[in-house]
C-alpha positions as YAML, in Angstrom:
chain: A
units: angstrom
residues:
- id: 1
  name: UNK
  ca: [-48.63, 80.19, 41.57]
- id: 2
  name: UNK
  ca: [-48.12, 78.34, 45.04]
- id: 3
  name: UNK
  ca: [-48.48, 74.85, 45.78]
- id: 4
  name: UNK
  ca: [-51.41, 75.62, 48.25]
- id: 5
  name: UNK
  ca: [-53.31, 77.39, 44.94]
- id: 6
  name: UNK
  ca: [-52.87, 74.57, 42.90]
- id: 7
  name: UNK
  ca: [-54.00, 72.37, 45.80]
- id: 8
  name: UNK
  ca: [-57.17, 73.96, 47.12]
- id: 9
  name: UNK
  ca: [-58.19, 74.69, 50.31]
- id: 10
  name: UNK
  ca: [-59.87, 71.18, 51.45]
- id: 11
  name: UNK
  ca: [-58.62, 70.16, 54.55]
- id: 12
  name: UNK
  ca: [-56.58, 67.02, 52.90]
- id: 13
  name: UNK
  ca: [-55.18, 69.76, 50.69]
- id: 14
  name: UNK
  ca: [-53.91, 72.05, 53.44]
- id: 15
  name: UNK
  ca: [-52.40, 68.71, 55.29]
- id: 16
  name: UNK
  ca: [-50.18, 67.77, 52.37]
- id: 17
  name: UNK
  ca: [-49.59, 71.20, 51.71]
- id: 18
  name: UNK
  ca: [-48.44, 72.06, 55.05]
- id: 19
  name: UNK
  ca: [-46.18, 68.65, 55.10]
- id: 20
  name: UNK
  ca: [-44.70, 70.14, 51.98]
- id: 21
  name: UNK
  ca: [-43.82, 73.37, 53.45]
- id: 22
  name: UNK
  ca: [-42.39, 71.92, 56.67]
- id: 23
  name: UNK
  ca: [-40.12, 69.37, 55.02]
- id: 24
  name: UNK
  ca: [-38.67, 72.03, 52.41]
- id: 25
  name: UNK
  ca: [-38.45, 75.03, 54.35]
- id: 26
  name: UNK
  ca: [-36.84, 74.06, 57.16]
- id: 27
  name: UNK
  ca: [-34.29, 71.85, 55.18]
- id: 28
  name: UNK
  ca: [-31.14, 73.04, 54.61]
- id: 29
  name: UNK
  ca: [-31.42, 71.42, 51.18]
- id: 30
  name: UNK
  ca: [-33.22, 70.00, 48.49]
- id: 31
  name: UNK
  ca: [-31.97, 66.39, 49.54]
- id: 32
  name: UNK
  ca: [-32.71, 66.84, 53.36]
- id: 33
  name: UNK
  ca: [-36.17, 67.93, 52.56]
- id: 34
  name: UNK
  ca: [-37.29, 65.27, 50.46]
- id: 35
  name: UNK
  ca: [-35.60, 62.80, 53.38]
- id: 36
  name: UNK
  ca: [-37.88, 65.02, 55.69]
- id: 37
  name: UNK
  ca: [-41.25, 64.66, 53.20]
- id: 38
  name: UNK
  ca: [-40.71, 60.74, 52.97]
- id: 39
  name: UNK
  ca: [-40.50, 60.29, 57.13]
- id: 40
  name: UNK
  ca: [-43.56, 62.53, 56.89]
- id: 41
  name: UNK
  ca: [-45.60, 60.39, 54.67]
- id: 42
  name: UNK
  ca: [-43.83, 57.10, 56.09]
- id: 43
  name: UNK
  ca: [-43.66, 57.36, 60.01]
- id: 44
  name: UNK
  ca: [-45.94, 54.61, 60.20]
- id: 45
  name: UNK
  ca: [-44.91, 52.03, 57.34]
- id: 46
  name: UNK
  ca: [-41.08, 51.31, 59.08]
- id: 47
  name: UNK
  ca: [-39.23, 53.38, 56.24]
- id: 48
  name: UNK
  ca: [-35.54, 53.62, 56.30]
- id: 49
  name: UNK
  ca: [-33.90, 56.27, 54.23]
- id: 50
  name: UNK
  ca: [-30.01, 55.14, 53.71]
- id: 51
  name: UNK
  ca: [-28.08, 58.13, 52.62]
- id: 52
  name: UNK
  ca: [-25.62, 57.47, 50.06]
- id: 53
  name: UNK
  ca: [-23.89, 60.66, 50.43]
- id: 54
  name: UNK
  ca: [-22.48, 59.27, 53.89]
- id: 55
  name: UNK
  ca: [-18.63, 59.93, 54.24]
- id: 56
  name: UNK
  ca: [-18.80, 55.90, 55.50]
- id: 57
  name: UNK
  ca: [-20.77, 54.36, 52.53]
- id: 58
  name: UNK
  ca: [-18.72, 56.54, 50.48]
- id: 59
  name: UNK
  ca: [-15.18, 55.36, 51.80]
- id: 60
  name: UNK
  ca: [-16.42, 51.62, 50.71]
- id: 61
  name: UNK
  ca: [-16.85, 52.89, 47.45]
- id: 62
  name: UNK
  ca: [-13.03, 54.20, 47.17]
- id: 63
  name: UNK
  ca: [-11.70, 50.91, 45.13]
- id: 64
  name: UNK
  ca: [-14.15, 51.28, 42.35]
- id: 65
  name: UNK
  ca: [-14.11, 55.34, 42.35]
- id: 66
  name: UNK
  ca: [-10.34, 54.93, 41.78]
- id: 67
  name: UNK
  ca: [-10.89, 51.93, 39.37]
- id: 68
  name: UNK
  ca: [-13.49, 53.96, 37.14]
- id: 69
  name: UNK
  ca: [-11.33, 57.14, 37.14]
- id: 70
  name: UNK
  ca: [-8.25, 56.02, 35.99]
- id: 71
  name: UNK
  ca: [-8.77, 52.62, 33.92]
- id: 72
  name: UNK
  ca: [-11.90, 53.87, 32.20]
- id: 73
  name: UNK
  ca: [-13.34, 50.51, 33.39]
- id: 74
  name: UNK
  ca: [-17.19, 51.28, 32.53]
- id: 75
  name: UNK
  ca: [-16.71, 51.74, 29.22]
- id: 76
  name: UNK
  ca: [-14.17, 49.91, 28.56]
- id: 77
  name: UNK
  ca: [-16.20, 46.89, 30.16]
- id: 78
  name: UNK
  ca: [-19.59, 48.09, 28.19]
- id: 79
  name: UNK
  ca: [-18.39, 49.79, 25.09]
- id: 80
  name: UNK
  ca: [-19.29, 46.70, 22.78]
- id: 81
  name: UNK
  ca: [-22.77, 45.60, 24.83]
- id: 82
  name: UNK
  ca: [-24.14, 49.02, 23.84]
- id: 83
  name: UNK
  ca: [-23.34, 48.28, 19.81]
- id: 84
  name: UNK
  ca: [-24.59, 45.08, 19.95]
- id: 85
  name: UNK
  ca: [-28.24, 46.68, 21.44]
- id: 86
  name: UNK
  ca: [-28.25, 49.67, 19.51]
- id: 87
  name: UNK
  ca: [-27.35, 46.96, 16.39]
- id: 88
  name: UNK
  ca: [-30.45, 45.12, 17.86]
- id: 89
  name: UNK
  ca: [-32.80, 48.17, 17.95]
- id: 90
  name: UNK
  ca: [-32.92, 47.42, 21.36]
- id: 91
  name: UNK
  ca: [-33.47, 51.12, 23.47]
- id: 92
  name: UNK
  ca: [-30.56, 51.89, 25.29]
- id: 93
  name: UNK
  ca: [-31.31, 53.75, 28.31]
- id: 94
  name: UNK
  ca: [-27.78, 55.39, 28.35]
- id: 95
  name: UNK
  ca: [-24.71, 55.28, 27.06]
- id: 96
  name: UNK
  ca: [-21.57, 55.55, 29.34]
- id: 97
  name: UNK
  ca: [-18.91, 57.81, 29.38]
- id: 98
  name: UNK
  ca: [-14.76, 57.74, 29.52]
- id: 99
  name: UNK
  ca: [-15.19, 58.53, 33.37]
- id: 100
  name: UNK
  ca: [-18.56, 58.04, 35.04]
- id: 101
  name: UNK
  ca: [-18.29, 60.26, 38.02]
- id: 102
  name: UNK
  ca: [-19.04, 63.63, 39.16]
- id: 103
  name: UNK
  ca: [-17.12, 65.79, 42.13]
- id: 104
  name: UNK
  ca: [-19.17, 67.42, 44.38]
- id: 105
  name: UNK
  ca: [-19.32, 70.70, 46.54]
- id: 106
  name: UNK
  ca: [-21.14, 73.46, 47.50]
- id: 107
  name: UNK
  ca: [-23.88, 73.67, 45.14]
- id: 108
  name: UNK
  ca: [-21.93, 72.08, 42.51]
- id: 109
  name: UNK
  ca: [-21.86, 68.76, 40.56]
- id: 110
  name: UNK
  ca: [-19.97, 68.33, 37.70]
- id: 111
  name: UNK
  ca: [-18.41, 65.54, 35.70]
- id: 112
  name: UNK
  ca: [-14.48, 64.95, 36.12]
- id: 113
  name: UNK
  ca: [-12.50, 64.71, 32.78]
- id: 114
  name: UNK
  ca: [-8.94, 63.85, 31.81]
- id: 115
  name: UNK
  ca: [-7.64, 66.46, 29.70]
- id: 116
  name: UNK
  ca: [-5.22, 64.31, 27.58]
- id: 117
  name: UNK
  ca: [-2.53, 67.33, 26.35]
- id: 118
  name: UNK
  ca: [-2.39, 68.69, 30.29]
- id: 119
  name: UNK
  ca: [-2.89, 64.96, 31.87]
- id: 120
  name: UNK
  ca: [-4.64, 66.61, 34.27]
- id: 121
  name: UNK
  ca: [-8.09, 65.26, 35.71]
- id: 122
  name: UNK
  ca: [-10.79, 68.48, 35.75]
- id: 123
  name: UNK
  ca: [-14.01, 69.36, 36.98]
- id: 124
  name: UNK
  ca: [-15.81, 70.60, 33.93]
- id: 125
  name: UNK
  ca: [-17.26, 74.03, 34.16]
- id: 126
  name: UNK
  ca: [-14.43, 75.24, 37.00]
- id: 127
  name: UNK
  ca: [-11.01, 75.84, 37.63]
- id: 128
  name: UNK
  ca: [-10.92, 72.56, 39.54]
- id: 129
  name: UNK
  ca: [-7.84, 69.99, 38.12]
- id: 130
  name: UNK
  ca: [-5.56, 67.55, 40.19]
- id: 131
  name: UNK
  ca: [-2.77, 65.23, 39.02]
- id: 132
  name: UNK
  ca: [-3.34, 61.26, 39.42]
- id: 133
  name: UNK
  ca: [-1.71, 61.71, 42.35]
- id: 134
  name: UNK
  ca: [-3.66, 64.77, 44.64]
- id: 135
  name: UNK
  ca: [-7.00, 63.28, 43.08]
- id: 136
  name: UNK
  ca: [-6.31, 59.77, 44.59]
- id: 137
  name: UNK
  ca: [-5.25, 61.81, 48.09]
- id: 138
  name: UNK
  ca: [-8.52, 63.52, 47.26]
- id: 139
  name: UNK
  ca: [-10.54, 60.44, 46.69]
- id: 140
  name: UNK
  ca: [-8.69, 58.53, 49.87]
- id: 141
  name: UNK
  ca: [-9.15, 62.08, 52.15]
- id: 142
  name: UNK
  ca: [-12.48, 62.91, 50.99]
- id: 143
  name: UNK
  ca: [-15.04, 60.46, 49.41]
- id: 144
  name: UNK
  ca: [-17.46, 62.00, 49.75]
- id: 145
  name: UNK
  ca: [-17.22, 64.78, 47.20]
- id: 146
  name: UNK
  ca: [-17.37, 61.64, 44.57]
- id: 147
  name: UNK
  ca: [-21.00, 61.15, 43.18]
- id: 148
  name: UNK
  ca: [-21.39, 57.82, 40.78]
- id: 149
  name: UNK
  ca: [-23.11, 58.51, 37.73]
- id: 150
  name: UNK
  ca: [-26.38, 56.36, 36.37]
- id: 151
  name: UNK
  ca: [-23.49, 53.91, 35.39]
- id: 152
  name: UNK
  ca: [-21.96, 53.22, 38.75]
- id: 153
  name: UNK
  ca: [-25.02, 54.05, 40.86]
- id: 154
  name: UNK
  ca: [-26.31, 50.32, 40.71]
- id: 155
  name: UNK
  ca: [-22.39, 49.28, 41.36]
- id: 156
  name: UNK
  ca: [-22.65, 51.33, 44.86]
- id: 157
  name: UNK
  ca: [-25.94, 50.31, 45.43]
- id: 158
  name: UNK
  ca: [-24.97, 46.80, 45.52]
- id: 159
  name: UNK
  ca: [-21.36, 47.47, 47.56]
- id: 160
  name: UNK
  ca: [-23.57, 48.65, 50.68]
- id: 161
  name: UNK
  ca: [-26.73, 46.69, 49.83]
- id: 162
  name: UNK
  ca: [-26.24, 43.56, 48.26]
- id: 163
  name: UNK
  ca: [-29.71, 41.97, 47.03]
- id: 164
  name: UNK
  ca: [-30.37, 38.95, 45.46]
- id: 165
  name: UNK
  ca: [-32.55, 40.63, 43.37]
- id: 166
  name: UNK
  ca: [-33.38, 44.03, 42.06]
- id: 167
  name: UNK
  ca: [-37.12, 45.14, 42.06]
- id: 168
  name: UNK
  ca: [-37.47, 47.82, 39.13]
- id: 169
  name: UNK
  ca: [-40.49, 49.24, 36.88]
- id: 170
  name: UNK
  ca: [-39.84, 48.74, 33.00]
- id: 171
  name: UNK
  ca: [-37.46, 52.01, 32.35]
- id: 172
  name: UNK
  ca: [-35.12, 50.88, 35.43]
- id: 173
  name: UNK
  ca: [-35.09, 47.16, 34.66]
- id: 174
  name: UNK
  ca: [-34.06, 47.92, 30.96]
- id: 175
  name: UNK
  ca: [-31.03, 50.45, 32.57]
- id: 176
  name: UNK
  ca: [-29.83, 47.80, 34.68]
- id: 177
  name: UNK
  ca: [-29.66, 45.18, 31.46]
- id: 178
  name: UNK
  ca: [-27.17, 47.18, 30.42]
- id: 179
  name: UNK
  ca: [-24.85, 46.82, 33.50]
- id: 180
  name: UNK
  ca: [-24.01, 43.11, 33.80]
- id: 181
  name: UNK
  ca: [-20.60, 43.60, 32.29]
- id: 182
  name: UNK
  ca: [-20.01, 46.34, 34.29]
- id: 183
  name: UNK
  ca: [-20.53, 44.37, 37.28]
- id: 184
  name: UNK
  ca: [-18.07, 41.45, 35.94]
- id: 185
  name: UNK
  ca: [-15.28, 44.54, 35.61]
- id: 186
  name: UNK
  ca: [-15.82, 45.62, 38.91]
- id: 187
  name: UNK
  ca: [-16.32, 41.89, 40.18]
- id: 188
  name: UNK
  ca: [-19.68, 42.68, 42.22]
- id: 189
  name: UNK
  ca: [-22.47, 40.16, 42.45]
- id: 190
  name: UNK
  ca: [-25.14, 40.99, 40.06]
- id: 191
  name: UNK
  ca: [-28.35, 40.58, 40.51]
- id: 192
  name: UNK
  ca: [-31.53, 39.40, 39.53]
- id: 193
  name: UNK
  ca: [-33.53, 41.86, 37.50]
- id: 194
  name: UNK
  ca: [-37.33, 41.68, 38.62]
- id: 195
  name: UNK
  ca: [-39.91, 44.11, 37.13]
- id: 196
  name: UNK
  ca: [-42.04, 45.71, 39.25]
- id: 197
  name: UNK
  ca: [-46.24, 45.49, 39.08]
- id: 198
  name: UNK
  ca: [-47.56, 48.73, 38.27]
- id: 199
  name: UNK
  ca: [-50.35, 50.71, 39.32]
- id: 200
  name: UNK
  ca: [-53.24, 52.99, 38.39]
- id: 201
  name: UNK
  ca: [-56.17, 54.14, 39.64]
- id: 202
  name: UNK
  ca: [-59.52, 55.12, 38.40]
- id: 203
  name: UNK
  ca: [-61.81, 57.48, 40.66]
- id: 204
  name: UNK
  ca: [-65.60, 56.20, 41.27]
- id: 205
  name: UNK
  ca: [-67.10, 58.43, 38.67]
- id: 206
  name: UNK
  ca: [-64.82, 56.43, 35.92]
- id: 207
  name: UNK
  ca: [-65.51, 53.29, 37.72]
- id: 208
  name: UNK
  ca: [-69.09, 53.74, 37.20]
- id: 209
  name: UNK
  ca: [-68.76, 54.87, 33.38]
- id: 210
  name: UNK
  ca: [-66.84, 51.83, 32.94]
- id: 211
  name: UNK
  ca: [-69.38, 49.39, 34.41]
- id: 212
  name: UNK
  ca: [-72.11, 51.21, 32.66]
- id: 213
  name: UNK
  ca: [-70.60, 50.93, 29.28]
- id: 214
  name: UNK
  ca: [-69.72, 47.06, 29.93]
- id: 215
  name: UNK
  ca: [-65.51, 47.87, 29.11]
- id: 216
  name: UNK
  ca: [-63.61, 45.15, 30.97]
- id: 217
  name: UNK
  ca: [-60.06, 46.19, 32.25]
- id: 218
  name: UNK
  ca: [-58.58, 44.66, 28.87]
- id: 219
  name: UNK
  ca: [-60.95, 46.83, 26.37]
- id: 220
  name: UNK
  ca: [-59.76, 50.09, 28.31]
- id: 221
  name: UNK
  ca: [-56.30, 49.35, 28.21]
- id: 222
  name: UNK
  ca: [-56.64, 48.66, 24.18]
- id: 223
  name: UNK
  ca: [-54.99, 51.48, 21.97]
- id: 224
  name: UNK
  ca: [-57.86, 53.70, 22.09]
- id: 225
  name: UNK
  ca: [-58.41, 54.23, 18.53]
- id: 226
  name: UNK
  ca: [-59.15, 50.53, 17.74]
- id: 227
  name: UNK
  ca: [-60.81, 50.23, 20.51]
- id: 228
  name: UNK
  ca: [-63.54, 53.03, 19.98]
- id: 229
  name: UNK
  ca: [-63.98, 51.61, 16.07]
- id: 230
  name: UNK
  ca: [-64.43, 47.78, 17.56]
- id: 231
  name: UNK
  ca: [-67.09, 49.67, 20.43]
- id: 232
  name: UNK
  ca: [-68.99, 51.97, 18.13]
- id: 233
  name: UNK
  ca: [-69.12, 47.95, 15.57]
- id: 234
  name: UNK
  ca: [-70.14, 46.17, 18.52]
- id: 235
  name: UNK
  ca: [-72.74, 48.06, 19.93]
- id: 236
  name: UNK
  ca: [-74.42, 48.94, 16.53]
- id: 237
  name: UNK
  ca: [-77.18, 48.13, 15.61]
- id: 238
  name: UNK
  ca: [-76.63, 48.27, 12.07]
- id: 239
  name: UNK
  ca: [-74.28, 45.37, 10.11]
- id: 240
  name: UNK
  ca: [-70.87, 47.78, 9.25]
- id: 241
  name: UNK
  ca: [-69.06, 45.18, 7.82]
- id: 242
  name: UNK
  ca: [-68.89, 44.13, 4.08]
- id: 243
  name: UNK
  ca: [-66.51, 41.50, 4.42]
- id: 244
  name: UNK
  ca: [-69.38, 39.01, 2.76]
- id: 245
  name: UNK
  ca: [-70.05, 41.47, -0.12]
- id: 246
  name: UNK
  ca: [-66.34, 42.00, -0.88]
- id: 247
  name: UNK
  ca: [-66.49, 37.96, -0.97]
- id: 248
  name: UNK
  ca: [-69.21, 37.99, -3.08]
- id: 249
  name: UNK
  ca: [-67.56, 40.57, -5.50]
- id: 250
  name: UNK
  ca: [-64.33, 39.12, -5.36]
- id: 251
  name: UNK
  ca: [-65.96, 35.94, -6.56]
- id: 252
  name: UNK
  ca: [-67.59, 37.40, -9.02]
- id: 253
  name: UNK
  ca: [-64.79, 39.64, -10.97]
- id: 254
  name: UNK
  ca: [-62.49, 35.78, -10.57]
- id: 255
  name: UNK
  ca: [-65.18, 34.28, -12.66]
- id: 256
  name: UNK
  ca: [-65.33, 37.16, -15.22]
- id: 257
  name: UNK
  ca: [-61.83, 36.97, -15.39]
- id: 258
  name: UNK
  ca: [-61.69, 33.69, -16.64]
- id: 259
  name: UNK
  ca: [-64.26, 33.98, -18.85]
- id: 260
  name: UNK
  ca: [-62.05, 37.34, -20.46]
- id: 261
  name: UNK
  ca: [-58.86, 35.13, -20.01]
- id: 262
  name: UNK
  ca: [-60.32, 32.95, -22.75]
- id: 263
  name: UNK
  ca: [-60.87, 35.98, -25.09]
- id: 264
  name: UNK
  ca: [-58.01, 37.62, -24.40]
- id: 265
  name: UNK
  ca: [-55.04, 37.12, -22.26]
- id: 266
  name: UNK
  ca: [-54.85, 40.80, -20.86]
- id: 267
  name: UNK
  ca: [-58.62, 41.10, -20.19]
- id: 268
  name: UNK
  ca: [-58.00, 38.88, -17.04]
- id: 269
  name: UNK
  ca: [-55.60, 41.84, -15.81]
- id: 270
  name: UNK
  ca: [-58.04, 44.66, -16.67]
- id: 271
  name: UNK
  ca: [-60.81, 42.90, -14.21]
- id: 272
  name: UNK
  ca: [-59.18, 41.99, -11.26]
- id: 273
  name: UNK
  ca: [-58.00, 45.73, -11.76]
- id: 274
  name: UNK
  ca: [-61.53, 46.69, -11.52]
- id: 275
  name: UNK
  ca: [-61.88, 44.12, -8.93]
- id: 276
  name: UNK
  ca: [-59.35, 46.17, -6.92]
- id: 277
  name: UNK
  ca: [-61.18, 49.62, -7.28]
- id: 278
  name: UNK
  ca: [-64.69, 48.25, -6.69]
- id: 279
  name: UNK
  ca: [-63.18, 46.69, -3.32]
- id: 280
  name: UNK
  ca: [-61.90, 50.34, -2.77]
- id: 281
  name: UNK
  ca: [-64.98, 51.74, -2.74]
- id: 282
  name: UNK
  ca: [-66.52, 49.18, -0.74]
- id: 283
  name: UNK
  ca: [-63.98, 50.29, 1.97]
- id: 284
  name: UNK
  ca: [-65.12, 53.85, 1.48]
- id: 285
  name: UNK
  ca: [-67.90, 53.19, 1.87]
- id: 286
  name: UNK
  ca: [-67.51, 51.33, 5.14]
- id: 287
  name: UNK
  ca: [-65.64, 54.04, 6.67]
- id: 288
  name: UNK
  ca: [-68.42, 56.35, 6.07]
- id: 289
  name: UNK
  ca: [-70.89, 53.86, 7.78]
- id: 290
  name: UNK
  ca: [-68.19, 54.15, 10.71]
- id: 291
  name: UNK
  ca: [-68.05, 57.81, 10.65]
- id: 292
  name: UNK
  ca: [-71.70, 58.24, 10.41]
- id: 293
  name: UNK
  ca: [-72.52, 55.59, 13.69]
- id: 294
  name: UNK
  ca: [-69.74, 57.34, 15.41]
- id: 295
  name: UNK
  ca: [-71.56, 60.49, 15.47]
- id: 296
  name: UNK
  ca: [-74.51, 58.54, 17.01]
- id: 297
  name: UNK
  ca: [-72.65, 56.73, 19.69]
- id: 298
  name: UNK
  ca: [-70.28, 59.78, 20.44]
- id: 299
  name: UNK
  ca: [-71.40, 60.38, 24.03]
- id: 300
  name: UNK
  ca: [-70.40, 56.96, 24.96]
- id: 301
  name: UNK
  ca: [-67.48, 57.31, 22.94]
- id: 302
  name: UNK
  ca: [-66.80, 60.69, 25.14]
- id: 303
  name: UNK
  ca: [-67.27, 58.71, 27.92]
- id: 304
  name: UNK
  ca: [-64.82, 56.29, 26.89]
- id: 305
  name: UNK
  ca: [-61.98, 58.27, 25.81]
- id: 306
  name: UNK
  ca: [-62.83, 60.64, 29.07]
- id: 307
  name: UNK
  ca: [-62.19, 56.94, 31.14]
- id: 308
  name: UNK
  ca: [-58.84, 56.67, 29.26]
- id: 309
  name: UNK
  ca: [-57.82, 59.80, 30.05]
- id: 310
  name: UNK
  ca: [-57.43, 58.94, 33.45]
- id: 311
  name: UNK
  ca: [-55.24, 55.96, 32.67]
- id: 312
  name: UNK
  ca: [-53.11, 57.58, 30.04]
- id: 313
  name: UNK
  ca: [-52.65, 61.16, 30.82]
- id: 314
  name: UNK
  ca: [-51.62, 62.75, 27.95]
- id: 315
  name: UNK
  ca: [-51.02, 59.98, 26.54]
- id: 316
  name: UNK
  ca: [-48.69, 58.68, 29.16]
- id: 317
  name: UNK
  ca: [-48.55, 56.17, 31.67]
- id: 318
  name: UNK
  ca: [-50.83, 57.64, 34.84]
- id: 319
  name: UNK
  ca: [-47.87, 56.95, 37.37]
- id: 320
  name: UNK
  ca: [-45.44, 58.54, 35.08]
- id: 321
  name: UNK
  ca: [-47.66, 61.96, 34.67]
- id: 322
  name: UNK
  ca: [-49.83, 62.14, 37.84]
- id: 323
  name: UNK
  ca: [-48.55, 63.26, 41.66]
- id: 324
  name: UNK
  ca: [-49.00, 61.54, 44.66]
- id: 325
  name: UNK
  ca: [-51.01, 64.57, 45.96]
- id: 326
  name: UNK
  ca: [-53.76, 64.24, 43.53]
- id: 327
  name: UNK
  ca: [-54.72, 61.18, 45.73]
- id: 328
  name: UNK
  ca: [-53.70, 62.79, 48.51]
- id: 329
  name: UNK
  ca: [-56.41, 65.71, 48.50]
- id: 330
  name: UNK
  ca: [-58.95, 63.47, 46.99]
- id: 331
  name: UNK
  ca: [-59.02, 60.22, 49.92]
- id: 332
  name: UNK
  ca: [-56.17, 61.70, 52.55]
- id: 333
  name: UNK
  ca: [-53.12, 59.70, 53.74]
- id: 334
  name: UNK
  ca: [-55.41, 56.48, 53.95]
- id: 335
  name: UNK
  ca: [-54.94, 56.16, 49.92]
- id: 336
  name: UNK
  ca: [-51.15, 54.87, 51.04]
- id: 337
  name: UNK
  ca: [-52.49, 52.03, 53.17]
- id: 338
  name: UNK
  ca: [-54.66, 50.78, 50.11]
- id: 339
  name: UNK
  ca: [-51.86, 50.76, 47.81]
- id: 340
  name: UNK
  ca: [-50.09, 48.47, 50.76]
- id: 341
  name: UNK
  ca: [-52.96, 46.31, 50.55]
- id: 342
  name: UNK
  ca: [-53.31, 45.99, 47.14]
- id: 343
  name: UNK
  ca: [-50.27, 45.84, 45.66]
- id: 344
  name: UNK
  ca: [-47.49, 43.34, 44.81]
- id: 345
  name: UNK
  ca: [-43.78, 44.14, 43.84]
- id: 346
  name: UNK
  ca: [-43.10, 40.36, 42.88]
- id: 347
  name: UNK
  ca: [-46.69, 40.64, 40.67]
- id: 348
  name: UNK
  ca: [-45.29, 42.36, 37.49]
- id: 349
  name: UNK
  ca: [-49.05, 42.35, 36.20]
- id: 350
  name: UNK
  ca: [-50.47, 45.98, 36.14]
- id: 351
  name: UNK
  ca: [-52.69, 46.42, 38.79]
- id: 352
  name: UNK
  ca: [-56.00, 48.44, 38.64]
- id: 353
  name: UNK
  ca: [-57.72, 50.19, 42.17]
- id: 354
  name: UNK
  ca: [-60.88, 52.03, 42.14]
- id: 355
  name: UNK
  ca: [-61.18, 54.44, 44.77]
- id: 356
  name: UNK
  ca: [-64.68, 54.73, 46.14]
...
């Protein structure tokens, strides 16, 4: 199925659609075609597009290319950070290899090993090897054909762009946690980590369902499932609750108990035992009352879960699962100039734009 297909044949759909197709066609590559789709979408904003694959960024890059690839220095540098977070159940975004860099060519990119019986550094997956010394002419002739890995990418980000600060979502700012001893090995400024605000969106059909069902920003943004059993309690007009009767009872069976305590030592077991299944059926029965008053309410609660949809995509963060071009084809390039407006890199709060 085609791009245009999935798109439609609106006339904001055929725009993007035909940006598309000019940016990829006519590019001699993948990488020169998404270059082409950004200027496209970002002629107006000031966008520069560095190109890290530049033979002159590249050649700055030589000293660490040569440090990584023949002292091991990420790892080395990293090895024990990663134990102490994965000792921490703390997510490690990825884990670093004995030489974090690929060679590249003509449609290949593959990682560069040290085969320790040969001592000969090869390109997995060809016939590609070189001795320490024809891969440092290599690296000194022709940097280039080096690509960092996720490892050294922030390194050679920050050798050609050195920030005082780096401006990441959650995922990224987590990876680059991992790095600051990498940084101290390679003796580059690191620097600050800054999340990111977030964004997502909610068409004017969910805007309206929203204000109609009174949900403020915080109830749809609950885990869904608690929120639809605090909704369905709220807006009932029954009482669902039998917290005061399980008081009640509880009291009850304690003063029983002592009374049977005096008979008999073990009776005081056998009723808070019985204490214990009559408060088990109470909170049957209270799940039934749920059950039954969702079934009453379960438009709204359609409504609500249809409203969270749109946030959480299958179940996933909307700018994580849904494209640009969905917006796109709904409001037209204009959508870019509200999110200009609107949003905040330095606000790490998660920002919410209707779309009227």
């Amino acid at each position: 199925i085609s791009l245009k297909e999935i798109l439609g044949e609106s006339e904001n759909a055929q725009k993007i659609a035909q940006i598309v197709e000019d940016s990829y066609l006519k590019a001699a590559n993948f990488h020169e075609g998404t270059i082409q789709l950004l200027h496209h979408l970002f002629a107006d904003y000031g966008l520069v597009i560095l190109d890290q694959d530049d033979t002159k960024l590249k050649r700055a890059l030589i000293p660490q290319l040569k440090q990584e690839i023949f002292e091991n220095t990420t790892i080395h540098s990293i090895a024990n950070h990663i134990d102490y977070l994965n000792q921490n159940n703390y997510k490690v975004q990825a884990n670093p290899r004995d030489i974090n860099v690929f060679y590249l060519a003509d449609n290949l990119r593959e990682r560069i090993v040290l085969n320790e019986e040969s001592h000969q550094y090869e390109v997995l997956n060809t016939d590609l090897s070189f001795s320490k010394a024809k891969l440092e002419k290599e690296i000194e002739k022709y940097p280039e054909r080096f690509s960092p890995n996720v490892f050294l990418r922030g390194i050679y980000q920050e050798l050609v762009l050195p920030n005082l600060a780096y401006i990441g979502g959650g995922g990224e700012s987590s990876y680059w946690l991992e790095l600051k001893e990498v940084f101290d090995a390679f003796q580059i400024p690191f620097p600050i980590i800054m999340v990111r605000n977030s964004v997502a969106y909610l068409d004017a059909n969910s805007a309206k369902k929203r204000a109609k069902l009174g949900l403020s920003l915080q109830d749809i943004f609950s885990p869904i499932d608690n929120f639809l059993n605090d909704f369905v309690k709220r807006e009932s007009s029954e009482e669902l609750n039998l917290s005061e009767e399980k008081d009640d009872l509880t009291a009850l069976f304690e003063r029983v108990a002592q009374k049977m305590k005096v008979v008999e030592v073990n009776l005081e077991k056998t009723a808070m035992a019985e204490l214990s299944k009559q408060i088990k059926s109470l909170d049957l029965l209270e799940s039934k009352a749920l059950k039954a008053e969702k079934r009453k309410q379960e438009q709204s609660l359609q409504q609500i879960r249809n409203v969270n949809a749109k946030l959480y995509p299958n179940g996933k963060l909307q700018e994580r699962y849904s494209n640009f071009m969905e917006l796109y084809v709904k409001y037209g390039s204009g959508f870019i100039d509200v999110l200009l407006a609107e949003l905040d890199p330095f606000d790490k709060n998660l920002c919410v734009i209707s779309f009227e």
